[in-house]
SETORRO-608813 format. One record per residue: x, y negated, z negated of N, C-alpha, C in turn. Coordinates in steps of 0.05 Angstrom, whole numbers, padded with zeros to 5 digits. Last residue first. Example, Ala and Ser with C-alpha at 12.3 -4.5 7.8 and 13.67 -1.06 7.14 Angstrom:
% residues 2
[pt [00257, 00045, -00142], [00273, 00021, -00143], [00258, -00001, -00157]]
[pt [00264, 00114, -00156], [00246, 00090, -00156], [00264, 00066, -00156]]
END
This chain:
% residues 168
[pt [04048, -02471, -00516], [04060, -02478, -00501], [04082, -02481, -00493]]
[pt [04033, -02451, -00576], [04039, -02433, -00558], [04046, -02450, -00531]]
[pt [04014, -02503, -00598], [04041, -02491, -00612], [04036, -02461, -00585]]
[pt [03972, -02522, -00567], [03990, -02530, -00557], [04021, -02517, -00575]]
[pt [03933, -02472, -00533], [03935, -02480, -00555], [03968, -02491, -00551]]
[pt [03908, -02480, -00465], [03931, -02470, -00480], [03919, -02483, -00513]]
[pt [03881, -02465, -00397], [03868, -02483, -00434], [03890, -02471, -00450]]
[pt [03877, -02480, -00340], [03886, -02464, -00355], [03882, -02478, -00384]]
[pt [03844, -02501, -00310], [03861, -02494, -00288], [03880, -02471, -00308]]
[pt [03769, -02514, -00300], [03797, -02513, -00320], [03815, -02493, -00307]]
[pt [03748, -02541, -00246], [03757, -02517, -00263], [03769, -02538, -00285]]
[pt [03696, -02575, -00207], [03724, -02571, -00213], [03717, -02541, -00231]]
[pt [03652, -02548, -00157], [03648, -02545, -00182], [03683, -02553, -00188]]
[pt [03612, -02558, -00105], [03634, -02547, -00109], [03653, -02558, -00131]]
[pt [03570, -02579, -00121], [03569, -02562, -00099], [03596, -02543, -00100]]
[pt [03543, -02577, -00198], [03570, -02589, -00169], [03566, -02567, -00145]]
[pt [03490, -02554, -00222], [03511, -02554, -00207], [03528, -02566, -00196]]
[pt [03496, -02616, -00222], [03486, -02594, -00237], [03466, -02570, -00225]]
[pt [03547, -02664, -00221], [03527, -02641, -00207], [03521, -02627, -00220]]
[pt [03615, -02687, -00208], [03587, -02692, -00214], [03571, -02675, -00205]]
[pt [03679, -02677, -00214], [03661, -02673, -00193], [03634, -02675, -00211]]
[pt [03727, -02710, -00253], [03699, -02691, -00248], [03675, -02693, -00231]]
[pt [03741, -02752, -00278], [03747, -02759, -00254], [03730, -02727, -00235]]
[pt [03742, -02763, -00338], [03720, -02778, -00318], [03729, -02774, -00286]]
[pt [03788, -02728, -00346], [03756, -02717, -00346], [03733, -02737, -00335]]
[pt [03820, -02757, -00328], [03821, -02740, -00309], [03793, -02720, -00319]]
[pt [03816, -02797, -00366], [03814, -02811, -00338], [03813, -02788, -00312]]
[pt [03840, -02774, -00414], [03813, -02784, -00408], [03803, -02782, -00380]]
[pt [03890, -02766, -00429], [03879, -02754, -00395], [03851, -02756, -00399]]
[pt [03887, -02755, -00493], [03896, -02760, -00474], [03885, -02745, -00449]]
[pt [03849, -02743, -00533], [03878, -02755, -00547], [03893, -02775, -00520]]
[pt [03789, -02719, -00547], [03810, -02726, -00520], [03823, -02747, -00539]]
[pt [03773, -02687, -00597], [03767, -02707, -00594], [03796, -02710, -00571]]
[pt [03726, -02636, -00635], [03750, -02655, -00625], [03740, -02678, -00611]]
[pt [03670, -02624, -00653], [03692, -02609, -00665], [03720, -02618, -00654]]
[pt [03608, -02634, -00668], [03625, -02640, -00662], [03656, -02633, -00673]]
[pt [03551, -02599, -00656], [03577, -02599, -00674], [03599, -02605, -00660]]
[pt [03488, -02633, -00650], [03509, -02612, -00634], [03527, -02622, -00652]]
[pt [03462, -02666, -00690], [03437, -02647, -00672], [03464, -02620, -00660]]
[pt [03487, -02712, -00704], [03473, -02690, -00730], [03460, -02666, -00708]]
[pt [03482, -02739, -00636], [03486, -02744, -00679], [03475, -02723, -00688]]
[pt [03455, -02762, -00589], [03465, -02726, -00603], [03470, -02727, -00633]]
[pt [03458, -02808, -00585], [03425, -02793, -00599], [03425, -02765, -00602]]
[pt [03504, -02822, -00576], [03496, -02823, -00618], [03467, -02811, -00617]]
[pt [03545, -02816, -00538], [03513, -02812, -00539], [03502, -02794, -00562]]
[pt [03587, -02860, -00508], [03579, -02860, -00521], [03555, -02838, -00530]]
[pt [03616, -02824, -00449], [03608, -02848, -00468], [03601, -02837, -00489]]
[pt [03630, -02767, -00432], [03639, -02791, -00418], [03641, -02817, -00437]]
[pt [03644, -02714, -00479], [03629, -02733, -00475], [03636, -02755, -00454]]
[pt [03641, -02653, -00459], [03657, -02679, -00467], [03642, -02699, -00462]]
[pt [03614, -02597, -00491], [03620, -02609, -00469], [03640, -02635, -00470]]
[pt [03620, -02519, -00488], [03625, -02544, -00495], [03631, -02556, -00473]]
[pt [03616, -02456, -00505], [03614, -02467, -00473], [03616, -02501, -00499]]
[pt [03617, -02402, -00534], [03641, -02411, -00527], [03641, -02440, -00496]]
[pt [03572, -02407, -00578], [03591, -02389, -00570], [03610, -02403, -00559]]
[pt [03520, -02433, -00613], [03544, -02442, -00599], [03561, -02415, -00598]]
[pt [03466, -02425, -00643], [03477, -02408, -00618], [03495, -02419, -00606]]
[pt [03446, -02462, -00687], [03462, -02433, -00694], [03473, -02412, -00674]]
[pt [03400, -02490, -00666], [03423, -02500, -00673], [03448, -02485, -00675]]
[pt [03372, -02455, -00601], [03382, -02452, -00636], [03398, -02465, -00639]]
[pt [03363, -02482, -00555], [03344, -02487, -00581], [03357, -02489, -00602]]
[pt [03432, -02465, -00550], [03415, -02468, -00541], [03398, -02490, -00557]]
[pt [03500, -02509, -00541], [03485, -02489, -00555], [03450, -02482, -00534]]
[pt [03567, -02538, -00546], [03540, -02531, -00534], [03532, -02502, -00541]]
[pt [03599, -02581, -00580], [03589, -02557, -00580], [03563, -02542, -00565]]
[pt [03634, -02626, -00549], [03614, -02621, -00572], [03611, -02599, -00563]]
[pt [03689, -02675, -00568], [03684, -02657, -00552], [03659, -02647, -00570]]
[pt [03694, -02738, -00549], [03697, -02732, -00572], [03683, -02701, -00553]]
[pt [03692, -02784, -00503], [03713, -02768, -00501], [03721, -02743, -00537]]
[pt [03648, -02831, -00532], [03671, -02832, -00511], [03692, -02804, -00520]]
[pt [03624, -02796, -00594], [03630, -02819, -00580], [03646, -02806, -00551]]
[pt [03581, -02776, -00639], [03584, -02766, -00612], [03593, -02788, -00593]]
[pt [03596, -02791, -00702], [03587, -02787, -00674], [03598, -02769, -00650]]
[pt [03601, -02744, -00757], [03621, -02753, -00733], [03606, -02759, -00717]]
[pt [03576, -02719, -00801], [03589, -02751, -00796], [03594, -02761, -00766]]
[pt [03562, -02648, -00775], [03580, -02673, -00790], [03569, -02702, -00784]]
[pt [03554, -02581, -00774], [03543, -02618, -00764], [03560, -02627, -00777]]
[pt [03554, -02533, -00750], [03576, -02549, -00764], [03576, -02576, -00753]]
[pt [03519, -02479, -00735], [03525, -02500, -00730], [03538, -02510, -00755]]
[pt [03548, -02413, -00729], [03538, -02431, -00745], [03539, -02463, -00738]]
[pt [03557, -02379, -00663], [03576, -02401, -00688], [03551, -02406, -00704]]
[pt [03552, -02311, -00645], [03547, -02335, -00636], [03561, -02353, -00659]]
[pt [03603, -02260, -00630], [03584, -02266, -00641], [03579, -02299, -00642]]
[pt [03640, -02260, -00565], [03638, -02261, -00594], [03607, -02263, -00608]]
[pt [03628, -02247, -00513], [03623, -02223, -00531], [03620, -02226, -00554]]
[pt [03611, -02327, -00498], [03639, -02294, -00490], [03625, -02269, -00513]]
[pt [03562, -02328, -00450], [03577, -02335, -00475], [03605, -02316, -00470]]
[pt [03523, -02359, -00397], [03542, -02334, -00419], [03549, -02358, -00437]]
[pt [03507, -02392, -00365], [03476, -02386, -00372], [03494, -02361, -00399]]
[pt [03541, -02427, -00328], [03516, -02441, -00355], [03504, -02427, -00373]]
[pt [03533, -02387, -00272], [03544, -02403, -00296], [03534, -02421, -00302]]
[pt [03494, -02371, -00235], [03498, -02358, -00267], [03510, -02382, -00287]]
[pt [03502, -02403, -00191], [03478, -02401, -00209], [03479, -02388, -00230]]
[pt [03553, -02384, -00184], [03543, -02414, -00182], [03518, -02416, -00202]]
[pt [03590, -02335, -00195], [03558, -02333, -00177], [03555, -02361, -00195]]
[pt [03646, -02299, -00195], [03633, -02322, -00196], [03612, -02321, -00185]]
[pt [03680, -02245, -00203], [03660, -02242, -00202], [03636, -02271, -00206]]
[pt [03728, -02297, -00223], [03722, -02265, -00232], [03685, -02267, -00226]]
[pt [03756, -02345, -00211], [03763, -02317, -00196], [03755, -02297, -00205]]
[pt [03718, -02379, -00236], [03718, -02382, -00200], [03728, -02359, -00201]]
[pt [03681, -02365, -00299], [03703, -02362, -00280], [03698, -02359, -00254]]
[pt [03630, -02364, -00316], [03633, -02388, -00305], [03669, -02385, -00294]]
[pt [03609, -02327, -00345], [03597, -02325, -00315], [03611, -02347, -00305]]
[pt [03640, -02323, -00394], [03624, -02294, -00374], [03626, -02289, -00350]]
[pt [03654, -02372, -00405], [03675, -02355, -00400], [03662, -02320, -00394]]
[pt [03635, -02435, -00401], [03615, -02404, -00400], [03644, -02380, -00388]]
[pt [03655, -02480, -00398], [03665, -02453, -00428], [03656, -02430, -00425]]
[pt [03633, -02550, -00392], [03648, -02520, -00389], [03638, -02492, -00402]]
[pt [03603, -02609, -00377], [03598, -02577, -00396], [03618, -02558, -00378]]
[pt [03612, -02676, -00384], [03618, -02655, -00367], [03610, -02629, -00387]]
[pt [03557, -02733, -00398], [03582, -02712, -00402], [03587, -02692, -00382]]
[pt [03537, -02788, -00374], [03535, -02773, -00401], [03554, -02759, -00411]]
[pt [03556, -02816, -00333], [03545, -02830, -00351], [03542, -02812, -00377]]
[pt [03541, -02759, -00294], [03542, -02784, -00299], [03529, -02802, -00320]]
[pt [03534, -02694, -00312], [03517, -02717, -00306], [03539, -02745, -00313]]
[pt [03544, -02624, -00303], [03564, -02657, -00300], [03543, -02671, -00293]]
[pt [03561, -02567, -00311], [03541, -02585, -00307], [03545, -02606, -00323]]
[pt [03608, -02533, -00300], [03575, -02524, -00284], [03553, -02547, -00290]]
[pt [03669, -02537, -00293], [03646, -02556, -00298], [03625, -02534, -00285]]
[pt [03699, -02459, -00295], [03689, -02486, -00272], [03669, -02502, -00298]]
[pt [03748, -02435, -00311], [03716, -02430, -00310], [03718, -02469, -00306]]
[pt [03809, -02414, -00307], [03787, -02419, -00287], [03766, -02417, -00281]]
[pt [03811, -02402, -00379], [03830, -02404, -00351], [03811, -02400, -00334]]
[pt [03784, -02392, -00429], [03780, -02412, -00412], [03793, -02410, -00384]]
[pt [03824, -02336, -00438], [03794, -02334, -00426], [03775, -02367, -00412]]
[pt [03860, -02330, -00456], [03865, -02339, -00439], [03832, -02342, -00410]]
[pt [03873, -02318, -00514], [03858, -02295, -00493], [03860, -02303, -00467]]
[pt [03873, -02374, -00538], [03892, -02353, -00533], [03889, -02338, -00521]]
[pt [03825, -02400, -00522], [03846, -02409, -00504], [03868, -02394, -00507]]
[pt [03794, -02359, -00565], [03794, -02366, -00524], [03809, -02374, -00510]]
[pt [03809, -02387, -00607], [03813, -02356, -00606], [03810, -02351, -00574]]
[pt [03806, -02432, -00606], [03830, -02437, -00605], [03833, -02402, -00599]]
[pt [03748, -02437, -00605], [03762, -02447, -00585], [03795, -02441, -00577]]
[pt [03750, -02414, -00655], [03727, -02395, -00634], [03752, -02420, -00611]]
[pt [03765, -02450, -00693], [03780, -02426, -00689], [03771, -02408, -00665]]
[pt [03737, -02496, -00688], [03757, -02502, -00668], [03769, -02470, -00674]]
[pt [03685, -02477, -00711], [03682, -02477, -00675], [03710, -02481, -00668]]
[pt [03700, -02463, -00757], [03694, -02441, -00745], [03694, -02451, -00716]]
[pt [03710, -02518, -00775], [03731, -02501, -00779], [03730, -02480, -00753]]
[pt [03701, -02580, -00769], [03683, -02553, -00761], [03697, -02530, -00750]]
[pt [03730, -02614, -00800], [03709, -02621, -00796], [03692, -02596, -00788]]
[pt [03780, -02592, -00800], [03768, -02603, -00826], [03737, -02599, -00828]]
[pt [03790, -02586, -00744], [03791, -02564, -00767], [03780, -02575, -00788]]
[pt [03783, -02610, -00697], [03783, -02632, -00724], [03767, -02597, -00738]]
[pt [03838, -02621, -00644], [03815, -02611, -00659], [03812, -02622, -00681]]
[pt [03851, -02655, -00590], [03860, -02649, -00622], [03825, -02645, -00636]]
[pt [03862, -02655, -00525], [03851, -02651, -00538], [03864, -02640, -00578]]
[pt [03897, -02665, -00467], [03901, -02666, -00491], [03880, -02667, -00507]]
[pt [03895, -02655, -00404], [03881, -02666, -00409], [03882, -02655, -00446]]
[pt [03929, -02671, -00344], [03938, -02648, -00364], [03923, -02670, -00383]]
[pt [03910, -02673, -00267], [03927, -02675, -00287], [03925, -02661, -00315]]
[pt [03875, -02658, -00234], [03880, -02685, -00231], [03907, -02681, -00264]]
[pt [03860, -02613, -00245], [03869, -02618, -00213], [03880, -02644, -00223]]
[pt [03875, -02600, -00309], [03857, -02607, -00292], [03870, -02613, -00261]]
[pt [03887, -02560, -00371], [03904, -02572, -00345], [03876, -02569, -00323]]
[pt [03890, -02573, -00442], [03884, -02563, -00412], [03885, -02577, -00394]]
[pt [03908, -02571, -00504], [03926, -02569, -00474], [03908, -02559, -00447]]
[pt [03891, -02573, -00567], [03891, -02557, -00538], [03900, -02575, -00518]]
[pt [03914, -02565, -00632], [03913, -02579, -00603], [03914, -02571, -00583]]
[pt [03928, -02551, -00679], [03904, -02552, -00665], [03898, -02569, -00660]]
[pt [03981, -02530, -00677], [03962, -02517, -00674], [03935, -02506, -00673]]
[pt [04003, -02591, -00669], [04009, -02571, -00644], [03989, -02545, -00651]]
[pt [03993, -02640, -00689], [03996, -02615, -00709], [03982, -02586, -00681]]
[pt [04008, -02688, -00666], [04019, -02677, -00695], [04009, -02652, -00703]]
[pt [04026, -02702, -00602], [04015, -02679, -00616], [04015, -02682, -00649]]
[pt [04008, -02774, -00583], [04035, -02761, -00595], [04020, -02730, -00608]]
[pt [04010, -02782, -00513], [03992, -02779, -00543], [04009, -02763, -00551]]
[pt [04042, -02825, -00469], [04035, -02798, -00477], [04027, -02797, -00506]]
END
């Protein structure tokens, strides 16, 4: 088990397959892990589905509009919200884009991250400098490579619930 050091910024989400640890990197892109950590308190990640999972690359979550299974879900929407907040500033960094490091999804605009992110499976440095990298899987790797594939998935995992881990 990955040791927490600093429980308040560290997310906690829970997959069919198990409980998948995430540590933010506040240093690195202050505003995206506060927008993340401001969601998982609202409780607004809680059962929004992968909407688009490629092998070999990454899984995408977060559309907390359209991408909840128990609120008014339509398959084809999700991907396409944000949440109400106002959009992020991008917050490039240093940091690849490695194995299990979490990134910011956006549109065109570098400057339109709201609340959807993806994880990375591997490696993919030809994101570098382009999406804001803002964590990084600590633990339960093995249950985000274990994600129904599709883009769409026919039938889409969830996030089962997303905690900040000092509120746990």
């Amino acid at each position: 088990m990955a040791e927490i050091r600093d429980p308040e910024n560290t997310i906690v989400m829970e997959l069919k397959g198990g409980r998948v640890v995430i540590e933010l990197l506040p240093d690195v892109a202050p505003k995206h892990c506060e927008r993340m950590k401001e969601l998982a308190r609202a409780g607004a990640y809680d059962n929004v589905v992968f909407h688009r999972v490629i092998d070999g690359f990454m899984a995408q979550t977060g559309d907390v509009e359209n991408g909840n299974a128990e609120k008014d879900f339509n398959l084809r929407r999700a991907g396409t919200g944000g949440s109400d907040l106002p959009d992020l500033p991008a917050e490039f960094s240093k940091l690849p884009h490695d194995r299990g490091t979490l990134g910011a999804a956006r549109s065109s605009n570098p400057n339109s991250a709201n609340s959807q992110f993806f994880i990375n499976f591997t490696d993919n440095h030809f994101l570098n400098g382009q999406y804001t990298v803002y964590g990084r899987v600590i633990e339960g790797m093995e249950h985000v490579d274990a994600i129904t594939r599709g883009e769409p998935p026919a039938n889409p995992d969830r996030m089962l619930s997303v905690k900040v881990a000092a509120d746990a």
